[in-house]
LONULUM-348238 format. One record per residue: residue in three letters; x, y, z of N, C-alpha, C in turn. Coordinates in steps of 0.05 Angstrom, whole numbers, plus 32768, in hexadecimal, padded with zeros to 4 digits. Layout:
<sites>
ALAXYZXYZXYZ
...
</sites>
This chain:
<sites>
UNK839285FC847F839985E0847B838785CE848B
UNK838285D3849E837385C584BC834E85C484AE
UNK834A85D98499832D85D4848E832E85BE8478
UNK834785C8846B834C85B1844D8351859B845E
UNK8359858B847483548573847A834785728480
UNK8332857D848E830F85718499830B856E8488
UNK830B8584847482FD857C8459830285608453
UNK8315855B844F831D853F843E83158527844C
UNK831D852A846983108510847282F285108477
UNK82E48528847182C5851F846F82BC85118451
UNK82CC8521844382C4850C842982D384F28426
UNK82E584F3843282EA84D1843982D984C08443
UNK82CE84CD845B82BD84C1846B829E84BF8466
UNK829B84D3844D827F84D3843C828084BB8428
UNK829E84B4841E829C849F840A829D8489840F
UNK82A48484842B82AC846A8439828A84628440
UNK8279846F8449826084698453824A846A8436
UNK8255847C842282418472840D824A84588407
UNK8262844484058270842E83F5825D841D8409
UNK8257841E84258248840E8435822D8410843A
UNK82228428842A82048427842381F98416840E
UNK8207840F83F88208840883DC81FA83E783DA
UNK81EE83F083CD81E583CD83CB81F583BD83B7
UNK81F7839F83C2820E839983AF8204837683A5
UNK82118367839B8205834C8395821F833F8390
UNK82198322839D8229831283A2822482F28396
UNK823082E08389822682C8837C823482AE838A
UNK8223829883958226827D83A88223826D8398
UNK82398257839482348235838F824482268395
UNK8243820C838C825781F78399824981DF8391
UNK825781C8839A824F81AE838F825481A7836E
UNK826681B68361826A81B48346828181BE833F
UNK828F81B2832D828981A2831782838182831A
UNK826E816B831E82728155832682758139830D
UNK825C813982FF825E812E82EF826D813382D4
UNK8281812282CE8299812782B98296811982A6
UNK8299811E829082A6813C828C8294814F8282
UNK82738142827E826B81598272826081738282
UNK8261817182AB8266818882B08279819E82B1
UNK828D818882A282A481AC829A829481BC8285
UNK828181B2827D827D81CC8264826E81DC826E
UNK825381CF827F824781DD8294825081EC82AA
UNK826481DE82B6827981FB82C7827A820D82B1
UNK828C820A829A8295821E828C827382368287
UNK82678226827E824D8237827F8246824A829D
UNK824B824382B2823E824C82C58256826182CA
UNK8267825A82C78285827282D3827B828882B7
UNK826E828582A38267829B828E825582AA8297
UNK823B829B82A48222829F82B0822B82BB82C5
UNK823C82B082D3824582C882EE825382D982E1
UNK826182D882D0827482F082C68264830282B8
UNK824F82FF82AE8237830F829E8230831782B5
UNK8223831082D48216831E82E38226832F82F6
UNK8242832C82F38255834082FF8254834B831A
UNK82538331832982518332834B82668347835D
UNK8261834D836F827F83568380829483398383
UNK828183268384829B830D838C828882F0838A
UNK829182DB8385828C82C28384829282B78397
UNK828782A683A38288828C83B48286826F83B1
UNK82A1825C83A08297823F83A6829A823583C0
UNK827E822383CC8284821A83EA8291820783E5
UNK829E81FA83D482AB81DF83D6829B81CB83CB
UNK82B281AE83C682A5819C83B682A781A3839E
UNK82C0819D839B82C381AF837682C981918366
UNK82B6817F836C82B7815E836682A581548375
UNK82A5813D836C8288811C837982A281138389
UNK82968105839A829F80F683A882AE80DF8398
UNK82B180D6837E82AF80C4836F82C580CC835D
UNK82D680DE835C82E680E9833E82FB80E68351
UNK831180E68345832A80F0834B833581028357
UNK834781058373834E811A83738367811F837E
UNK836F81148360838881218352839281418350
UNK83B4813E835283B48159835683AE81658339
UNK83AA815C832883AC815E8302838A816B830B
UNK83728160831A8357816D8310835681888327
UNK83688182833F8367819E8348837481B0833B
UNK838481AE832C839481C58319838181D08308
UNK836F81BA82FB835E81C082F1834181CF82F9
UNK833F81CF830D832881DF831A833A81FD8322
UNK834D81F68329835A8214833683558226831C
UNK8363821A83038367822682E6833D823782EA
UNK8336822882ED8311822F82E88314824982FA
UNK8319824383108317825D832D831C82748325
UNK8337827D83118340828683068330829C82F4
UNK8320828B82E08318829282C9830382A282D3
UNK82F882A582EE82E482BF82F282EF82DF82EF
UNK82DD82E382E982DE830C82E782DA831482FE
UNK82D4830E830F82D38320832A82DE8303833D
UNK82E58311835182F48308836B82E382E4836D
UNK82F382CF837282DE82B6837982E982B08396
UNK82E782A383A682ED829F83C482E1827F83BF
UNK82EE826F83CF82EE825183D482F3824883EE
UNK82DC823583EE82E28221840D82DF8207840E
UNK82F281F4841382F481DC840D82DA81C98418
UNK82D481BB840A82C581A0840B82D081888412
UNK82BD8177841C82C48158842182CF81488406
UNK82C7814C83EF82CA813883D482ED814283D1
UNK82F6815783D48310816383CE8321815983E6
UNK831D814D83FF83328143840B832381238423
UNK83128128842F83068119843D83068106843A
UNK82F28101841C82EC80F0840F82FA80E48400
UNK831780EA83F7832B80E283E0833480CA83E8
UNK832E80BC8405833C809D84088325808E8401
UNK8312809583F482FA808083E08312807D83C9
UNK830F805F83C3831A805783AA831E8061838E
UNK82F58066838082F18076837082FF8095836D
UNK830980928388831580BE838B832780B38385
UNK833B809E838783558096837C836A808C839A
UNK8359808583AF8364807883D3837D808683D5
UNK837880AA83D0838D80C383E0838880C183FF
UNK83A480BF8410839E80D2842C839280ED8431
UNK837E80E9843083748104843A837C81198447
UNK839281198458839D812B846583AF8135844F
UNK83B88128844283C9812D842683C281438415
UNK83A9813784148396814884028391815C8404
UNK83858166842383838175842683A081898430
UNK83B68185843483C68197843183D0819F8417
UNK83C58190840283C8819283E883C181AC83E0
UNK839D81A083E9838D81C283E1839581DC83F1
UNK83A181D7840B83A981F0840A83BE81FB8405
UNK83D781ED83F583F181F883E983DD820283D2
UNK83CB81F283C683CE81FE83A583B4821C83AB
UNK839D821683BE8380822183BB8389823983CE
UNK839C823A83DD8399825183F483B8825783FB
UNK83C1825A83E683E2825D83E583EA827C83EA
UNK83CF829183EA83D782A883FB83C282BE83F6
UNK83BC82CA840683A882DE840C838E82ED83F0
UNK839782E383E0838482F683C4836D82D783C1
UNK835882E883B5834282D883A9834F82CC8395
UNK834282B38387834082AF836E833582C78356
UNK833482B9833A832882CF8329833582E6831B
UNK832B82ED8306833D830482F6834C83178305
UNK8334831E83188335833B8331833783308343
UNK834683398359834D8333836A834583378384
UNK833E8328839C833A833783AF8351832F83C6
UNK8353834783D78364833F83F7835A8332840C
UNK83538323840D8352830C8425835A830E843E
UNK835483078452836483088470835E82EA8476
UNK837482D78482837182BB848B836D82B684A2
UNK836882A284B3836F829E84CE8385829584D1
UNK8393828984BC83B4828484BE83C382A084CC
UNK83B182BD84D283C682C984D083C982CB84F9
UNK83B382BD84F583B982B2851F83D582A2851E
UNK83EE82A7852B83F8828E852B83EC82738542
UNK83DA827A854B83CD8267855C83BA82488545
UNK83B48258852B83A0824E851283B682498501
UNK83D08250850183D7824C84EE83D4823C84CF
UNK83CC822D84DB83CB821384C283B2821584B1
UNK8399822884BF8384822884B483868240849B
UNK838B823B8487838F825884758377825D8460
UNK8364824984638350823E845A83368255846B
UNK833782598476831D8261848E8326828A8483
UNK831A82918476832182A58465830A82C5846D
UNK831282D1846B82FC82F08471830283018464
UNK82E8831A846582EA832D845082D98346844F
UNK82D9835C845882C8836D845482BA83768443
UNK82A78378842F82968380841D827F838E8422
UNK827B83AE8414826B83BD841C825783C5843B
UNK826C83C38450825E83C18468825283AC846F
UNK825A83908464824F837D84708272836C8476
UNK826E835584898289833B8486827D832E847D
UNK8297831B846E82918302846C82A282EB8470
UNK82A282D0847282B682C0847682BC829E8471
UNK82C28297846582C78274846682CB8267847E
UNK82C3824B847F82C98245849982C88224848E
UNK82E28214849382E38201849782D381E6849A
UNK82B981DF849482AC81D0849A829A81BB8484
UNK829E81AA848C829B8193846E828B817C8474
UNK827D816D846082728157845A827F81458465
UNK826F811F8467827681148464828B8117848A
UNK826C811884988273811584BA828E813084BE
UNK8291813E84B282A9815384AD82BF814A84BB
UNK82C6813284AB82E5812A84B382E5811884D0
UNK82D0811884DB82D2810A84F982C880ED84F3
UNK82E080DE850182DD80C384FB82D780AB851E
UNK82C380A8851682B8809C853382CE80818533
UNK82DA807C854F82F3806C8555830880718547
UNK831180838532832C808B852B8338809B8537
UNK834E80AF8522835880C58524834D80DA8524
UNK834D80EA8534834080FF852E834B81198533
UNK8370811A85338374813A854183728146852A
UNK836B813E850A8364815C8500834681658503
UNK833381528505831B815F850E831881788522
UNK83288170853A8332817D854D833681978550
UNK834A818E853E835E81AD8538834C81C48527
UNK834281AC8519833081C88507831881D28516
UNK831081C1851E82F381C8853882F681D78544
UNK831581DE854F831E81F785688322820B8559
UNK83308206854283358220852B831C822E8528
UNK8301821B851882EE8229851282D9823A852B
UNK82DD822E854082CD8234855D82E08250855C
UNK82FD8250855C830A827585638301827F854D
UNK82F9827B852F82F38289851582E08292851A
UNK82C8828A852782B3828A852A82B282A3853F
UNK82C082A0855382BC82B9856082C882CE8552
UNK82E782CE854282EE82E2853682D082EE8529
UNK82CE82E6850F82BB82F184FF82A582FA8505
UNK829882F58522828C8303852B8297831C8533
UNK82A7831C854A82B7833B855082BE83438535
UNK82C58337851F82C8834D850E82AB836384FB
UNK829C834384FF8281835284F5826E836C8510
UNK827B836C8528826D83898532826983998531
UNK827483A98517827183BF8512826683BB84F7
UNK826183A784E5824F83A884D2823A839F84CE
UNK822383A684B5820C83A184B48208838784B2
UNK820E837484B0820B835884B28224834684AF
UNK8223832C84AB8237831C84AB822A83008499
UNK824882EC8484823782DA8470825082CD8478
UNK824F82B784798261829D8480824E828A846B
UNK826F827F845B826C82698447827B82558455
UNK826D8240844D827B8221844C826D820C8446
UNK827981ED8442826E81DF8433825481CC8442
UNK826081C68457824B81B48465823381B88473
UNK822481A48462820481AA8471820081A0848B
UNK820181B2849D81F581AD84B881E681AF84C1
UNK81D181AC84AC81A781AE84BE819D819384A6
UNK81B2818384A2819E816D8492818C815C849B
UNK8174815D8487815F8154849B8152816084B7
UNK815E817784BD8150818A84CC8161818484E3
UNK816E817684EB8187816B84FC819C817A84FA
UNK81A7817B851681C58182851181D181638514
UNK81E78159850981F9814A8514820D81538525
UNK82118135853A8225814485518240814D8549
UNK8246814D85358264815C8536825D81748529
UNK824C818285238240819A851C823481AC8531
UNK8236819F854E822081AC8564823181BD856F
UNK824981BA8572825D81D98581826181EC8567
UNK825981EC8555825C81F68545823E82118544
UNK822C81FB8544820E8207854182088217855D
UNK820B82068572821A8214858D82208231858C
UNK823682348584824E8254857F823482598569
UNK822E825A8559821B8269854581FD8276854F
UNK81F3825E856081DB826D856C81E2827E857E
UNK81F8828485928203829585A2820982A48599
UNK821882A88586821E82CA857E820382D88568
UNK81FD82C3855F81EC82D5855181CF82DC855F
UNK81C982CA857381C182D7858681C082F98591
UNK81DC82F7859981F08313859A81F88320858E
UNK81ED8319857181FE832D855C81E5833C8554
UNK81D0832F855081B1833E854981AB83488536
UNK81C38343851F81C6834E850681C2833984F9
UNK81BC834284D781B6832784C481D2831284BF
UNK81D5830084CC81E382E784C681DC82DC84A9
UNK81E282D884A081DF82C0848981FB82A8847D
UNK81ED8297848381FB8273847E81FE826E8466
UNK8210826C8450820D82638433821A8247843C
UNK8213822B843382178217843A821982018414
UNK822981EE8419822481E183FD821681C58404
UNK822581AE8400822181918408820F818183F9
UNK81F58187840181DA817F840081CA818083E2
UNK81DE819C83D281CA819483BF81B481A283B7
UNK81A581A383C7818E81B083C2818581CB83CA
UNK817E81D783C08177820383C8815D81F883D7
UNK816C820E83F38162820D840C816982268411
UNK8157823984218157825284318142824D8443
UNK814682498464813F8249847C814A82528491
UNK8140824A84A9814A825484C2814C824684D0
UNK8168823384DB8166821D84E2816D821B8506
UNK8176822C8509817D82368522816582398535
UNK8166822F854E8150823B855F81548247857C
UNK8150825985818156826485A1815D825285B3
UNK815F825285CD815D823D85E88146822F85EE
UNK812D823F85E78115822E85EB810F821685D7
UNK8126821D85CB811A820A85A980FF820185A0
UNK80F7821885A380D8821D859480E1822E8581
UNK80E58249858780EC826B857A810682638569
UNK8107827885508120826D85428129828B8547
UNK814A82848543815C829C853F814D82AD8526
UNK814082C08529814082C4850A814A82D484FD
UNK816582E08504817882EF84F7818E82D784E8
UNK818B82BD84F1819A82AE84D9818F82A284C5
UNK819A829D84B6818B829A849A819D8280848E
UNK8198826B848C81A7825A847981A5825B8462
UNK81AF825E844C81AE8253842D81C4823B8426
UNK81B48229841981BC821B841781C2821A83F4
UNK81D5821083E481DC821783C181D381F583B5
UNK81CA8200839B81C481EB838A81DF81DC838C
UNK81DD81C4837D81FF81BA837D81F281998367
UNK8205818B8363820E8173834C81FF8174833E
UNK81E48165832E81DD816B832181C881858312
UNK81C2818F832F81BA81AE832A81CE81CA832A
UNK81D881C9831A81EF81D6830F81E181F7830A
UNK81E1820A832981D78220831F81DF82358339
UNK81E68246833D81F58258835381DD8269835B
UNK81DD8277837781C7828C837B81D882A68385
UNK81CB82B8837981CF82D2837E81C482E58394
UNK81CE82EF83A781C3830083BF81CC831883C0
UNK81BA832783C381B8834083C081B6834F83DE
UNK81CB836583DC81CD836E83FE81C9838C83FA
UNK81B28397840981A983AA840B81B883B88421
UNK81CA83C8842F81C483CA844681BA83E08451
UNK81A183EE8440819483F8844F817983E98454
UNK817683CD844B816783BD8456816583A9846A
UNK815283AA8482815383A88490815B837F8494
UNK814683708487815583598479816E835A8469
UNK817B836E8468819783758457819B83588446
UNK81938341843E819A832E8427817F8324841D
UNK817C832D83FF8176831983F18175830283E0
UNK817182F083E1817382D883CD816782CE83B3
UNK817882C88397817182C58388817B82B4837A
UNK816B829E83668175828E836081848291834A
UNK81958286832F81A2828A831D819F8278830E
UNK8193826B83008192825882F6819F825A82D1
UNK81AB824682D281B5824C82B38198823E829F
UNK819E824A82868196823B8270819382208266
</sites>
């Protein structure tokens, strides 16, 4: 009996390390659907586009709207319904246009705080991905210290982590002479996420953190981005493994290295930003993870028809 279980747990332990040799591919966008209504047909096109290329999982970074539309709970029903309609697992992280931004008139002058507890009764109402297939999720909600954050999301895939993280357009919520304890609160949330997901990524071949806001625009950080960038050049410093940033906001496809050591000459160069097409360039990129490569990600663009 004592050989038939070595036996078994070496082939457990043979299948567990081929599933983490495997190269696998993963698909990024955000900033869309904006212009209405004729980018619903174009979403509808692009959610076809990915289901033909049959990713392990999807990522929208947020901004599932312009700053300019409605946001009504009638068009988030309607985007959730879209989330849905993928074949493989989709994962989501909120944007500025979906709560920040909703006390602009044109958005329809919502409380934003409103809003955003909106999106997370309807967008993060409990641990599974979006999409036909499903995936299991882990939150930071499950700190009761984070509670409230159920949004800031992680996930293991083929020997690599990955994770959402709270961070948005549009000064991310910090309002110079206002209110500011949700900035706050989320600032301290994402600063402990930030160390989580690292300790969780030590024992894997790399680590990919999505979210929406661009924080090297114009080659700048902005100051409510700098404890942030802060905690990032420090661990990945320390982590020495391939980091990679999927980011939305901006618009425009970007892959650099925006990070730089202490001397700020030398760049970190185990992090990698990508940045996703978004509003009127309506097109997702695909990355490819080797991990017996030593750059373990590559990047590719997707462009529809």
């Amino acid at each position: 009996m004592r050989i038939i279980s070595l036996f078994l747990l070496f082939s457990i332990l043979s299948i567990s390390l081929s599933a983490q040799n495997k190269k696998f591919e993963f698909i990024a966008f955000g900033d869309m659907p904006y212009r209405l209504p004729a980018d619903y047909t174009r979403f509808e096109t692009l959610i076809k586009q990915v289901n033909k290329e049959k990713p392990a999982f999807s990522v929208h970074v947020g901004d599932f709207k312009s700053g300019s539309t409605l946001c009504s709970d009638e068009y988030f029903n309607k985007i959730h319904g879209y989330f849905e309609t993928f074949s493989q697992p989709l994962i989501y992280t909120p944007g500025d246009n979906e709560w920040t931004d909703c006390n602009r008139e044109a958005a329809g002058s919502y409380n934003p705080l409103e809003r955003l507890s909106t999106l997370r009764k309807l967008f993060f109402s409990n641990t599974k991905s979006f999409g036909k297939k499903k995936m299991e999720l882990n939150t930071q909600a499950e700190d009761p210290a984070f509670s409230e954050y159920v949004e800031n999301l992680s996930w293991e895939y083929g020997g690599v982590q990955f994770a959402t993280i709270h961070l948005v357009g549009s000064n991310n919520n910090f309002r110079p002479g206002g209110d500011n304890t949700e900035f706050l609160g989320r600032e301290k949330a994402n600063l402990a996420w930030i160390d989580e997901v690292y300790r969780r990524a030590a024992d894997k071949k790399g680590l990919v953190f999505f979210t929406q806001a661009d924080m090297f625009n114009g080659g700048k950080i902005a100051p409510v981005f700098q404890e942030i960038c802060n905690k990032l050049s420090e661990l990945s410093r320390k982590y020495d493994k391939p980091v990679l940033w999927v980011n939305g906001d901006s618009h425009r496809f970007i892959v650099d290295k925006p990070l730089l050591n202490p001397d700020k000459r030398s760049t970190i160069l185990n992090f990698t930003r990508l940045q996703v097409f978004g509003d009127a360039d309506m097109a997702s990129v695909r990355i490819s993870v080797d991990p017996k490569s030593k750059e373990l990600f590559t990047v590719r663009q997707l462009l529809m028809d």
